[in-house]
GULO-41988 format. One record per residue (C-alpha): residue number from 1; y, z, x. Coordinates in steps of 0.2 Angstrom, whole numbers. Each point is the difference from the previous one (the first is absolute). Layout:
% residues N
<num = NUM; py = Y; pz = Z; px = X>
...
% end
This chain:
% residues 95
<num = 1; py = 0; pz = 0; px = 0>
<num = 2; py = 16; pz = -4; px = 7>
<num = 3; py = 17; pz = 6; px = -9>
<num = 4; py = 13; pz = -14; px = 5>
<num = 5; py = 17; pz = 8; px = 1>
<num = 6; py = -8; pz = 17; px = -6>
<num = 7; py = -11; pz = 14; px = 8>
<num = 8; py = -8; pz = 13; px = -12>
<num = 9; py = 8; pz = 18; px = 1>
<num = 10; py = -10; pz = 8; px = 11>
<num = 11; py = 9; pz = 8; px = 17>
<num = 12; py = -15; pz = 8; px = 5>
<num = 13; py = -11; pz = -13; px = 0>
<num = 14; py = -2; pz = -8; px = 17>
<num = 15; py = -8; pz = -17; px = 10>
<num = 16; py = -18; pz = 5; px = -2>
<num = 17; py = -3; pz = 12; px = -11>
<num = 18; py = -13; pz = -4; px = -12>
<num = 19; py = -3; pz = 7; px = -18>
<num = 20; py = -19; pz = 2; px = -7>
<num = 21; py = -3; pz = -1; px = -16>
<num = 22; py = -16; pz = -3; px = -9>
<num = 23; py = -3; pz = -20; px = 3>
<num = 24; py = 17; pz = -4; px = 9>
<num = 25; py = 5; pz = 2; px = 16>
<num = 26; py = 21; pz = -2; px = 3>
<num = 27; py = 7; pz = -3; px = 18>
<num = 28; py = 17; pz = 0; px = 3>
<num = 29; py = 4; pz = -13; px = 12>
<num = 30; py = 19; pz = 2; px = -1>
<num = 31; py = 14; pz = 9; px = -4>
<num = 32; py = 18; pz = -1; px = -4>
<num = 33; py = 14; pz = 14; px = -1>
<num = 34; py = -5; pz = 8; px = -14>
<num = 35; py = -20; pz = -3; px = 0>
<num = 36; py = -14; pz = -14; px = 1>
<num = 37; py = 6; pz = -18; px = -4>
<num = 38; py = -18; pz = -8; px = 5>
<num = 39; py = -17; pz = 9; px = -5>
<num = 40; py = -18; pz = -8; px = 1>
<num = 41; py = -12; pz = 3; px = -12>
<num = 42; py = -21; pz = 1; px = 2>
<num = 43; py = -11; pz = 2; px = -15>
<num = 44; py = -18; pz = 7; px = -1>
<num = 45; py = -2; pz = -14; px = -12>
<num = 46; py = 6; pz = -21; px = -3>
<num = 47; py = 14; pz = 1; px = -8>
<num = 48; py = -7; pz = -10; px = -14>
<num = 49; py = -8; pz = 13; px = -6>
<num = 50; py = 0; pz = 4; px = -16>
<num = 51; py = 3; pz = 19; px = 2>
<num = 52; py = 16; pz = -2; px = 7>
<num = 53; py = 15; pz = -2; px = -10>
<num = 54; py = 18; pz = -5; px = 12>
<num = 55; py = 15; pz = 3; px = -10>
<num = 56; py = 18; pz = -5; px = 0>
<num = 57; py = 15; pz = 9; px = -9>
<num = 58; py = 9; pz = -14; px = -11>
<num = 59; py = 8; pz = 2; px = -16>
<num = 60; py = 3; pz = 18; px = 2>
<num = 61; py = -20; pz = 3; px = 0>
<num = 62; py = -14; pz = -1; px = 11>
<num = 63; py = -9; pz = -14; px = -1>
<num = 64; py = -17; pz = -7; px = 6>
<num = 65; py = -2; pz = -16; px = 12>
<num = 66; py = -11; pz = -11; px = 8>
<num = 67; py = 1; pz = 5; px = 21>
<num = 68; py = 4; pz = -19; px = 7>
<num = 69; py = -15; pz = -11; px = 8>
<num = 70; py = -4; pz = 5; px = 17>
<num = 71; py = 14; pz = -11; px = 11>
<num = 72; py = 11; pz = 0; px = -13>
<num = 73; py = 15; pz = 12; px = -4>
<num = 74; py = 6; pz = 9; px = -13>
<num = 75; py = 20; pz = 4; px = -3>
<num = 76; py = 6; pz = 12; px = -10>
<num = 77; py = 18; pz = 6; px = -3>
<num = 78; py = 5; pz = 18; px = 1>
<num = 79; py = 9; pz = 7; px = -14>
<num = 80; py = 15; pz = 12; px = 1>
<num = 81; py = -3; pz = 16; px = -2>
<num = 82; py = -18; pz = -2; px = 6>
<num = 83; py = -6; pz = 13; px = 13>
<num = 84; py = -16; pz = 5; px = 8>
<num = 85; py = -1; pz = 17; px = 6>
<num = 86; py = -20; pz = -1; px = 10>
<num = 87; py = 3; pz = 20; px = 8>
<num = 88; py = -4; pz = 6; px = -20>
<num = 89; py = -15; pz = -12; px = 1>
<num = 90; py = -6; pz = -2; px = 17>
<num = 91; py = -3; pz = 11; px = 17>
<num = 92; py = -1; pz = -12; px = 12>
<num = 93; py = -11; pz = 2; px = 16>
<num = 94; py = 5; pz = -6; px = 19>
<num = 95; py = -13; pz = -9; px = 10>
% end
């Protein structure tokens, strides 16, 4: 994932630290001022899945969508007001 003119909230995330959750793995493989702007994902499982469900906030609601085709990308806009704080969800682990 790669936040184009954008970084996720998150000044105590650093390059290389990596959240586990059960079936994902997130590496953050750089930051900007206030947090991670690039993150690579790894899944326990294809993305195609049908276990899986990716959603996107539009229209004031979550919503579900397709993840994009292996060599393909999928852009999505950020809507104001949108935040992510990951400390409430997440204790990441250096390696």
């Amino acid at each position: 994932m790669e936040l184009v003119d954008g970084e996720l909230h998150a000044p105590f995330l650093v390059t290389g630290d990596v959240i586990d959750v059960a079936g994902m793995h997130a590496t953050v493989t750089a930051v900007g001022r206030n947090g991670p702007n690039r993150v690579r994902f790894r899944f326990d499982r294809p993305l195609d899945d049908p276990g899986f469900v990716f959603l996107i906030w539009k229209d004031g609601r979550l919503q579900s969508v397709a993840p994009p085709a292996i060599g393909e990308v999928l852009e999505l806009s950020r809507p104001a007001g949108l935040a992510l704080n990951p400390r409430a969800l997440y204790r990441p682990e250096r390696v």
